[in-house]
C-alpha positions in Angstrom: 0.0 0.0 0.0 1.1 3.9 -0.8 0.7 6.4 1.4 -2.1 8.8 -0.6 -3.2 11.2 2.4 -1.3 12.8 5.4 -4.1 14.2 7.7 -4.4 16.7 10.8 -6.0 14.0 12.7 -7.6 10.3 12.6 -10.9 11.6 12.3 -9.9 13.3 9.4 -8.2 10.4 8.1 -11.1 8.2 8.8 -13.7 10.6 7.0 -11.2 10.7 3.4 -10.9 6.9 4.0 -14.5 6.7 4.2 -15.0 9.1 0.9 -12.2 7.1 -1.2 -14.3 3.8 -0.1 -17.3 5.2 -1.3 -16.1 5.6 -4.6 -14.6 1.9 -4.9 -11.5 2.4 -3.5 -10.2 0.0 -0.3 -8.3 2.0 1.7 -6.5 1.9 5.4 -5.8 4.3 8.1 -2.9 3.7 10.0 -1.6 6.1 13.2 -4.3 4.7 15.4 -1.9 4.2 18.2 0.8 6.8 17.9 -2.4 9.1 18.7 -2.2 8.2 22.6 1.7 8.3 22.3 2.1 12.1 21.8 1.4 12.8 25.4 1.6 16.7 25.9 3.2 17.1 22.6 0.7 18.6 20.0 -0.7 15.9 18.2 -0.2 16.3 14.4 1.4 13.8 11.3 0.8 10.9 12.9 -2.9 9.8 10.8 -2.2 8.2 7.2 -3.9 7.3 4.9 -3.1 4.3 2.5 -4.3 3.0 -1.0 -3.5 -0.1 -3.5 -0.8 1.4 -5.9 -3.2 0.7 -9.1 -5.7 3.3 -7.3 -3.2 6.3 -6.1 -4.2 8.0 -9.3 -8.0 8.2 -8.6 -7.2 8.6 -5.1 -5.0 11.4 -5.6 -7.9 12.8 -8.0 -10.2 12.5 -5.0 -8.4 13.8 -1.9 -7.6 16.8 -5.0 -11.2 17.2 -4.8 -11.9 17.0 -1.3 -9.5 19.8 -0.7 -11.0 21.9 -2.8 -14.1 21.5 -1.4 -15.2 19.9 -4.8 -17.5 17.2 -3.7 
């Protein structure tokens, strides 16, 4: 798997996970447990989010989308 999406949280994470697998593409968040690792620290590039590498293309087309405020 490629890493397709670096997010500002897990929820985020989880929410363009859920959007790439409604449009066909299996996806993965990882970062679930670094969350509770950071302590005090602020809490920031730890949630990922990961794609087949015959679907970055779409996926990247999606996320593109996403941050745009396109769908």
């Amino acid at each position: 798997m490629q890493l397709v999406f670096r997010a500002g949280n897990i929820l985020e994470a989880h929410i363009v996970a859920g959007l790439l697998n409604s449009h066909g593409i299996e996806s993965h968040v990882g970062g679930h447990f670094l969350q509770g690792a950071v302590g005090d620290l602020p809490a920031s590039d730890f949630a990922y989010v990961f794609v087949d590498e015959d679907d970055m293309a779409q996926a990247e087309a999606i996320i593109a989308d996403y941050e745009n405020d396109q769908l």
